[in-house]
TORKOL-4160 file (C-alpha; in steps of 0.2 Angstrom, whole numbers, padded with zeros to 4 digits, m for minus):
297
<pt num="1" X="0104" Y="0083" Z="m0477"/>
<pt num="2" X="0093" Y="0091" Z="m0463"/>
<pt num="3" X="0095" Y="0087" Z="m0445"/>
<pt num="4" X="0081" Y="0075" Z="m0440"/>
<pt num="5" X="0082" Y="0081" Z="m0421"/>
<pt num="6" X="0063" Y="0081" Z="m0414"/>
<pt num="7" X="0061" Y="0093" Z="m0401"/>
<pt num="8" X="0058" Y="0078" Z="m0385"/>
<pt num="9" X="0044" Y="0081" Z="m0374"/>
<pt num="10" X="0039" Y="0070" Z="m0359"/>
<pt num="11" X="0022" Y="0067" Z="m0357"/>
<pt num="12" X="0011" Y="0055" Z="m0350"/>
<pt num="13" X="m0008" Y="0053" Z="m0346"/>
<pt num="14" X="m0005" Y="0052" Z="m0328"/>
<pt num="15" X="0002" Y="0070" Z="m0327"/>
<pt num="16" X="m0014" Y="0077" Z="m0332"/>
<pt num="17" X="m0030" Y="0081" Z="m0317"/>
<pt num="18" X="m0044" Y="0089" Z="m0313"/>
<pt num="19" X="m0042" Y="0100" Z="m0301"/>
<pt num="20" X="m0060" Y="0106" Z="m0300"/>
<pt num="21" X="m0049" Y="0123" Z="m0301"/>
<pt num="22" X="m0049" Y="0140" Z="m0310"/>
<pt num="23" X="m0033" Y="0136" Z="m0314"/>
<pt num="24" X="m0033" Y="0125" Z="m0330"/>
<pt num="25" X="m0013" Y="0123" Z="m0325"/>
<pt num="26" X="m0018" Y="0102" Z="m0321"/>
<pt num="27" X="m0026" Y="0098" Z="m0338"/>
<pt num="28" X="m0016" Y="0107" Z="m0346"/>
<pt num="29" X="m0001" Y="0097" Z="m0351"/>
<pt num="30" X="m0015" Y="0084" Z="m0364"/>
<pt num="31" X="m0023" Y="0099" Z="m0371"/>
<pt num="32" X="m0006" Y="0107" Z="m0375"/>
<pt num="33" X="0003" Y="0091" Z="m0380"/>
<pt num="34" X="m0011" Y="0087" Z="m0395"/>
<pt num="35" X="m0011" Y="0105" Z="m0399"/>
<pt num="36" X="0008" Y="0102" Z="m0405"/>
<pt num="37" X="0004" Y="0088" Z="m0415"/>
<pt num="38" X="m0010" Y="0094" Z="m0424"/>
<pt num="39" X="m0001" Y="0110" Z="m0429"/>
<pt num="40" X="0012" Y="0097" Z="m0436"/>
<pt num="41" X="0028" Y="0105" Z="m0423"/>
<pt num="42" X="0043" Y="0092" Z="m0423"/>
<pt num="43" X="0044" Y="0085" Z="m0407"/>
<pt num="44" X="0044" Y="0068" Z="m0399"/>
<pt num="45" X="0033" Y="0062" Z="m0386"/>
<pt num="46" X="0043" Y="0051" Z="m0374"/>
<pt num="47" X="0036" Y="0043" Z="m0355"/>
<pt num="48" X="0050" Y="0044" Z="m0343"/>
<pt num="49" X="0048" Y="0039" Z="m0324"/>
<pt num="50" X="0038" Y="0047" Z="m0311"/>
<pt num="51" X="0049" Y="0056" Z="m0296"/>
<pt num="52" X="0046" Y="0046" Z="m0280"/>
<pt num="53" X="0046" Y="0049" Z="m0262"/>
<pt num="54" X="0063" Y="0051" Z="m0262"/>
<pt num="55" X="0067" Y="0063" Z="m0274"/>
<pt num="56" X="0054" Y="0075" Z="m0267"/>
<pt num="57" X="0059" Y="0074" Z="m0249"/>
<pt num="58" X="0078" Y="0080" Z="m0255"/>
<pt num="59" X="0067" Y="0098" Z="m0259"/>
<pt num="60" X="0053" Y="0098" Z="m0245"/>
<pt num="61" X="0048" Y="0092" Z="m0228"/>
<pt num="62" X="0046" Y="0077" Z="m0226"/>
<pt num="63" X="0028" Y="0076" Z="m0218"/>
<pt num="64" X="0023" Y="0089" Z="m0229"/>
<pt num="65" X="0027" Y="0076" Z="m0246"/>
<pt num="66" X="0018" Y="0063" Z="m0236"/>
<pt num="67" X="0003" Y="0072" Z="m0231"/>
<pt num="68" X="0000" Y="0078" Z="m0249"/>
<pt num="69" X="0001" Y="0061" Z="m0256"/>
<pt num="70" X="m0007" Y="0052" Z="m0243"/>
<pt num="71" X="m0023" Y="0066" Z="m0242"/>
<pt num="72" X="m0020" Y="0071" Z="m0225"/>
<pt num="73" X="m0015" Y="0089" Z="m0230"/>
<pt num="74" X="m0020" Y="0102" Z="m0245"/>
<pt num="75" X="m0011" Y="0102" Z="m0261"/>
<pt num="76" X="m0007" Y="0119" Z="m0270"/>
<pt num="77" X="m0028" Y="0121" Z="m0275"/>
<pt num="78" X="m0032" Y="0120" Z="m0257"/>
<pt num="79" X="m0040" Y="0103" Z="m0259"/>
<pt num="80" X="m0036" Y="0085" Z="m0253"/>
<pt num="81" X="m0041" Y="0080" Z="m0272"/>
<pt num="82" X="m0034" Y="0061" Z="m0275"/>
<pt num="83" X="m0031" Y="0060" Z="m0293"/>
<pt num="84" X="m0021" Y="0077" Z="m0291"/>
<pt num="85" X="m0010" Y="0070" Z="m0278"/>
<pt num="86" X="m0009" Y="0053" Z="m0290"/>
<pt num="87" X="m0002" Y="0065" Z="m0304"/>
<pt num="88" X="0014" Y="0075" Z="m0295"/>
<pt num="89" X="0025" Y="0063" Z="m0295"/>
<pt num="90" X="0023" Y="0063" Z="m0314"/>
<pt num="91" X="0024" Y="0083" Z="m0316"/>
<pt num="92" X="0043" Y="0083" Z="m0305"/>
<pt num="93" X="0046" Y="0068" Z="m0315"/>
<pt num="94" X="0044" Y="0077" Z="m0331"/>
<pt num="95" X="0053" Y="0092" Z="m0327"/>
<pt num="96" X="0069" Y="0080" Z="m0320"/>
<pt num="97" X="0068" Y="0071" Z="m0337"/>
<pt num="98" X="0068" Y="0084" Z="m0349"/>
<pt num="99" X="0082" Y="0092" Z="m0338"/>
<pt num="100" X="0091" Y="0074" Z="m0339"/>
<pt num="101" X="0089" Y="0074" Z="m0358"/>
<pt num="102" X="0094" Y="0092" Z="m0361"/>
<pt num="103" X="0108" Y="0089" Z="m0354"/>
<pt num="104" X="0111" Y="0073" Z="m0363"/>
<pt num="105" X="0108" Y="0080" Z="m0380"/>
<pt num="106" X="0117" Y="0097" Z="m0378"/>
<pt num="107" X="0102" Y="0108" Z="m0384"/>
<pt num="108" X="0085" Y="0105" Z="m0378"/>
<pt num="109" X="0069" Y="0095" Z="m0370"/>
<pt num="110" X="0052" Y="0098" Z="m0364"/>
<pt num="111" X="0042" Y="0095" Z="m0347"/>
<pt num="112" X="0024" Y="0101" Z="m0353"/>
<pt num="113" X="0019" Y="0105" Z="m0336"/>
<pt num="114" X="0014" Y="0120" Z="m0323"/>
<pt num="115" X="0011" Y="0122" Z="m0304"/>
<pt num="116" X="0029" Y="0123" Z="m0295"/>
<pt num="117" X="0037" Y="0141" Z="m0291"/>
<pt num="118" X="0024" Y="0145" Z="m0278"/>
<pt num="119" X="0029" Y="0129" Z="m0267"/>
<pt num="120" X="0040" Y="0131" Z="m0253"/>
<pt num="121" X="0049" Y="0119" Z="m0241"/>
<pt num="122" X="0034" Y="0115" Z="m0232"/>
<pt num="123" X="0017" Y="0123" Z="m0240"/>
<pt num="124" X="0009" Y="0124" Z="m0257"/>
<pt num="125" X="m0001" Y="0138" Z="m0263"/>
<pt num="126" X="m0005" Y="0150" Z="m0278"/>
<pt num="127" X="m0009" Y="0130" Z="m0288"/>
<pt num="128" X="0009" Y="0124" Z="m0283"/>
<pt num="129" X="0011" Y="0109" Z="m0272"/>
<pt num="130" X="0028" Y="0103" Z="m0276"/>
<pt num="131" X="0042" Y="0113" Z="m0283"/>
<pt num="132" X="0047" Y="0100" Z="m0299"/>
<pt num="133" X="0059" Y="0116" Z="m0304"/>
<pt num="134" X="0072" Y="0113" Z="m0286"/>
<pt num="135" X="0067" Y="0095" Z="m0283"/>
<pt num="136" X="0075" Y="0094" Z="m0302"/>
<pt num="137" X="0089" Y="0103" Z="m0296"/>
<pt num="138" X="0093" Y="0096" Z="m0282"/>
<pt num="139" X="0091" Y="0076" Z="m0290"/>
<pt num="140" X="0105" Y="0082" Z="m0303"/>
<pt num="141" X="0116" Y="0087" Z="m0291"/>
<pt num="142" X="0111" Y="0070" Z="m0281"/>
<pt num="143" X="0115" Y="0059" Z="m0300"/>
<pt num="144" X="0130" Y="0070" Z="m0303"/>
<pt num="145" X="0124" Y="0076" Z="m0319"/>
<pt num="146" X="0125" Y="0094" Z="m0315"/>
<pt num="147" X="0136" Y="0105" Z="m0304"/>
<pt num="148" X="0127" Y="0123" Z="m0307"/>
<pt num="149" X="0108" Y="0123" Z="m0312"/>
<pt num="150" X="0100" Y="0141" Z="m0317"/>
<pt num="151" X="0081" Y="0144" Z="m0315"/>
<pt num="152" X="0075" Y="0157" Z="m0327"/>
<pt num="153" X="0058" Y="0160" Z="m0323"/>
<pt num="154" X="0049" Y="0173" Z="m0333"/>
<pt num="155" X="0030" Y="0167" Z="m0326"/>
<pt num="156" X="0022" Y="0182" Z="m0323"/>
<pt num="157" X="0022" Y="0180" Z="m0304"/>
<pt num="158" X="0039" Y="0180" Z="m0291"/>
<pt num="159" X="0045" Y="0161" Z="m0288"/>
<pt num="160" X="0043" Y="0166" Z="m0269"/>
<pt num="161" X="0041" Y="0146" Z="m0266"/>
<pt num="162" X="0058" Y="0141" Z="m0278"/>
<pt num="163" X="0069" Y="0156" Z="m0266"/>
<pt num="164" X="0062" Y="0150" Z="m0250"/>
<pt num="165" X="0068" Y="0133" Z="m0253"/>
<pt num="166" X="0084" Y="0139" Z="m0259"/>
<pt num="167" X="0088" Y="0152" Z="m0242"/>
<pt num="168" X="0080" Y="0139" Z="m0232"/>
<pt num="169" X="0092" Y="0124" Z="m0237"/>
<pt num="170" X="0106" Y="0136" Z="m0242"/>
<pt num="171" X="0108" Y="0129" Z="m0262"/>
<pt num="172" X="0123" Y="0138" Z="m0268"/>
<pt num="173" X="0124" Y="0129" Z="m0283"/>
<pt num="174" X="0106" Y="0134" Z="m0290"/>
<pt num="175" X="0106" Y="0153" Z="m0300"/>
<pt num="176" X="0087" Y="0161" Z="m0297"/>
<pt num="177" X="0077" Y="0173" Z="m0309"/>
<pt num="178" X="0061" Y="0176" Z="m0308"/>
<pt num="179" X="0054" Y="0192" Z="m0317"/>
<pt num="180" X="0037" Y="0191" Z="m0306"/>
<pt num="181" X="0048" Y="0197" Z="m0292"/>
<pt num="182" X="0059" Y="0212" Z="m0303"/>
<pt num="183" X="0041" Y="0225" Z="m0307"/>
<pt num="184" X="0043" Y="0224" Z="m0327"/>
<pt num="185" X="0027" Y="0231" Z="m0333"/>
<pt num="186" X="0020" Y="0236" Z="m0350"/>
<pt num="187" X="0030" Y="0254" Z="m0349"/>
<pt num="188" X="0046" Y="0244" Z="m0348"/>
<pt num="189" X="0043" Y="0229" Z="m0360"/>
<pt num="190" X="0053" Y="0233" Z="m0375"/>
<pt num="191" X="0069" Y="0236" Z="m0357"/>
<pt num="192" X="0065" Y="0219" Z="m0353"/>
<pt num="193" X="0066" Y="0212" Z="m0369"/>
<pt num="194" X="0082" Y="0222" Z="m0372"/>
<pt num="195" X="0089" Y="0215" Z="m0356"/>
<pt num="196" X="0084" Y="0198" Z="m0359"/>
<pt num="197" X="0101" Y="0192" Z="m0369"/>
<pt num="198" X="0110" Y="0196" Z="m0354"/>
<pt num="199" X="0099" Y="0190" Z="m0341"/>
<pt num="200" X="0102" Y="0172" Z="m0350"/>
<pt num="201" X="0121" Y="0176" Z="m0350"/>
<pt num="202" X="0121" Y="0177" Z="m0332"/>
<pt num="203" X="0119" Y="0156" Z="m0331"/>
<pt num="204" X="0133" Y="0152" Z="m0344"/>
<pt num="205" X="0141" Y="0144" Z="m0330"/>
<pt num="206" X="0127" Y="0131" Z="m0328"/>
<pt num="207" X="0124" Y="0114" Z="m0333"/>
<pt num="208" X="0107" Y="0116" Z="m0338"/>
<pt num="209" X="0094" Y="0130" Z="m0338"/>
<pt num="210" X="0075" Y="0127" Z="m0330"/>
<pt num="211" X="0066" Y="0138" Z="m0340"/>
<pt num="212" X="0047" Y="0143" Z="m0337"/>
<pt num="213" X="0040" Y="0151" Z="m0351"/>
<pt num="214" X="0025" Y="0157" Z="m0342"/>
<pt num="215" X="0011" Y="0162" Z="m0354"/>
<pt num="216" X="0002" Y="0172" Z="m0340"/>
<pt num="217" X="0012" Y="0189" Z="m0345"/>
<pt num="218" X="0001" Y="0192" Z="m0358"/>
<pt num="219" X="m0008" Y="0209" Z="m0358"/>
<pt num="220" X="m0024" Y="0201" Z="m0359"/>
<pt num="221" X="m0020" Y="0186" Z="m0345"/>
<pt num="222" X="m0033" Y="0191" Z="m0330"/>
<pt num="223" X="m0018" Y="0187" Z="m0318"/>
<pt num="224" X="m0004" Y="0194" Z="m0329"/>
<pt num="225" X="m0003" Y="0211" Z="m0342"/>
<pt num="226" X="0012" Y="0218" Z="m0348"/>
<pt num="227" X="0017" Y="0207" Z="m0365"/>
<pt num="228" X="0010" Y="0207" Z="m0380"/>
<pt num="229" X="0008" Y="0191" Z="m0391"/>
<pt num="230" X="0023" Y="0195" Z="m0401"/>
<pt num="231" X="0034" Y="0201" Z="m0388"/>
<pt num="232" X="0031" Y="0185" Z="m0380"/>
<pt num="233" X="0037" Y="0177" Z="m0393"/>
<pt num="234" X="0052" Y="0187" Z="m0395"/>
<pt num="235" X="0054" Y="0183" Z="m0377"/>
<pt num="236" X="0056" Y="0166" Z="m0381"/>
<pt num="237" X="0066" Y="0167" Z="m0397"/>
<pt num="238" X="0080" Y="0178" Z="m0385"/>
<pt num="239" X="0081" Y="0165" Z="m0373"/>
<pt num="240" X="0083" Y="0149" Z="m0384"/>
<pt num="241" X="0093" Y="0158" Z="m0396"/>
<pt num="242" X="0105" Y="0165" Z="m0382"/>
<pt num="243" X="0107" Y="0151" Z="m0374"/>
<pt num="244" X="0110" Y="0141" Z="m0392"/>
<pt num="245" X="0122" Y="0153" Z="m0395"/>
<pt num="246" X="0131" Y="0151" Z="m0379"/>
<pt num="247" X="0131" Y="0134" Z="m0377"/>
<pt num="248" X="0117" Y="0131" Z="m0362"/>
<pt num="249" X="0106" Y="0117" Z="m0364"/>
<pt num="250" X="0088" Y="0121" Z="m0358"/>
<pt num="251" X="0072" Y="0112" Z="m0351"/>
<pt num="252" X="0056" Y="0121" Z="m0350"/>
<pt num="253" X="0041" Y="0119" Z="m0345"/>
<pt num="254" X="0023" Y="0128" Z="m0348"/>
<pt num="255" X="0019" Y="0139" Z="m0328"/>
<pt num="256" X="0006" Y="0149" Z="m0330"/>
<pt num="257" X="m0009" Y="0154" Z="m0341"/>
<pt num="258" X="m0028" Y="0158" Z="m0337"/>
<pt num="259" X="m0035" Y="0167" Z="m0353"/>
<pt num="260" X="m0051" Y="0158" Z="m0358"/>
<pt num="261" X="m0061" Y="0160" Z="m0377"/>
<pt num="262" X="m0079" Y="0163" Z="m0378"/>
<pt num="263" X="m0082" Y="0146" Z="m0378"/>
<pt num="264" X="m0073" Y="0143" Z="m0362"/>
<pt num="265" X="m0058" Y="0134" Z="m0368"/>
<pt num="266" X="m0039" Y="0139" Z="m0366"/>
<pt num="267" X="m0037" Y="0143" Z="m0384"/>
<pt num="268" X="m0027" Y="0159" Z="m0383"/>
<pt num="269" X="m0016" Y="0149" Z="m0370"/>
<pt num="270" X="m0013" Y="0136" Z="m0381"/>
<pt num="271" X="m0008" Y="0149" Z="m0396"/>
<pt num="272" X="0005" Y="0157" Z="m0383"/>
<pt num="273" X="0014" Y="0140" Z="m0380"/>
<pt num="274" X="0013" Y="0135" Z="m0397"/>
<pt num="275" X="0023" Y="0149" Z="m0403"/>
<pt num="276" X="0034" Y="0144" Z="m0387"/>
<pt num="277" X="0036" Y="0128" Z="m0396"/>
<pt num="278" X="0037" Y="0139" Z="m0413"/>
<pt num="279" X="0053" Y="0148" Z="m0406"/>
<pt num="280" X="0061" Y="0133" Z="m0396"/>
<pt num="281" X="0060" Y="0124" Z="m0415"/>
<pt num="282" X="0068" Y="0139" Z="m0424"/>
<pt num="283" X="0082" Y="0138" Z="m0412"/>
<pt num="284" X="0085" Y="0120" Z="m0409"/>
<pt num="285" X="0080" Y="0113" Z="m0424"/>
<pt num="286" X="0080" Y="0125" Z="m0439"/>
<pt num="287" X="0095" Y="0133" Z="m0435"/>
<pt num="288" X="0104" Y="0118" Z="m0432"/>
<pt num="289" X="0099" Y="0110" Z="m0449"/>
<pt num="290" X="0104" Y="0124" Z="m0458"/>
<pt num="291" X="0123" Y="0125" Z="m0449"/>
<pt num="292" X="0122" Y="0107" Z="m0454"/>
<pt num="293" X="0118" Y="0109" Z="m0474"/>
<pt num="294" X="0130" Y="0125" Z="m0475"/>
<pt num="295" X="0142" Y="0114" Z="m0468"/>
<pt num="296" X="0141" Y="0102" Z="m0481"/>
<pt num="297" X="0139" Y="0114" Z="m0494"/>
């Protein structure tokens, strides 16, 4: 009989904004969410709570969460834009969900958001305001649900925002990659993907494994450039099937992305996270399924 596990992914309207933004990182999350569903992909939408005050205060300063939420100061697109204040808490909440499930379920879950590793302890920038990715970390540890958390961030830019909150408030427990900050480029992508297995490795002592499977890498990406499409996907299909292998539940989210079709729309973006989807499915779901029928067999 096959496995009936549905990839969970936690989405709600609220999380989506218009940022009035080259970034299309706040709409994101809809577009890419009914993109799934149309190509069929097994997952399972769920609504999950949004982070509060609380939970974001444990990551940044204080006055800095207030002033954001409260439009005194600039979110991460250097605007004081109410409805993309109203949907941060739902963006950390996602991320701190899918975590929470992943963990729960041994395997995987989804957060189908952006905008986090630019964000320090007291400024946003580069369309970050919070940082979901250490406020997720850090309200595991608060619950008790996790000891070690691992960040894998392969976003085509360095999480200068996730390692200043993690010098700054001295968080031992969280491991930190970010390949924007280790000067991979296209001469050296077939390295990087041969690397990759053992990068993932380095997190087997974690609880649960952040993953931001940025699709801005792409070679044709106007802020990225050193991936093709299918080495992008093979990105993906080493780390899920790594961590599968080595027992490392993971929760990833969507980061970056700016390509644009000729009509203006996000297309080729989509197409990047749908084989994201494609490769998390392969190794949570079809793999899983076919241990299960030769075990019955």
């Amino acid at each position: 009989m096959r496995d009936r596990f549905s990839v969970p992914v936690f989405f709600v309207p609220e999380m989506a904004a218009d940022a009035a933004s080259f970034s299309p990182s706040p709409r994101k999350p809809a577009e890419v969410v009914r993109d799934w569903q149309r190509h069929e992909l097994p997952i399972e939408v769920r609504t999950f709570a949004p982070a509060t005050r609380e939970d974001l205060y444990r990551a940044h300063h204080t006055a800095y969460v207030d002033g954001v939420l409260d439009l005194h100061l600039d979110n991460g697109f250097g605007n004081k834009s109410a409805q993309v204040a109203r949907s941060l808490p739902y963006t950390s909440g996602a991320m701190l969900a899918a975590a929470v499930e992943a963990i729960a379920n041994g395997r995987v879950a989804v957060a189908p958001v952006s905008g986090f590793h630019h964000a320090g302890f007291d400024f946003g920038g580069g369309y970050c305001t919070f940082n979901g990715l250490v406020v997720t970390a850090m309200a595991l540890r608060a619950q008790g649900l996790a000891d070690r958390v691992g960040i894998l961030d392969l976003d085509q830019h360095w999480g200068n925002g996730t390692q200043e909150i993690k010098d700054r408030l001295g968080l031992s427990f969280i491991s930190h990659y970010s390949a924007g900050g280790a000067n991979w480029d296209s001469t050296r992508s077939e390295d990087f993907l041969e690397q990759l297995p053992k990068i993932v490795e380095r997190f087997k002592r974690c609880d649960v494994l952040l993953y931001q499977a940025g699709a801005d890498p792409h070679i044709d990406d106007p802020l990225g450039g050193w991936l093709t499409t299918a080495q992008l996907q093979r990105r993906d299909e080493l780390v899920f099937s790594t961590a599968r292998r080595i027992g490392l539940p993971v929760a990833w989210n969507l980061a970056g992305g700016y390509q644009q079709d000729e009509r203006g729309g996000i297309e080729p973006v989509l197409r990047i996270h749908r084989n994201t989807m494609r490769a998390c499915v392969e190794s949570f779901v079809d793999a899983q399924a076919d241990l299960a029928a030769s075990a019955q067999s």
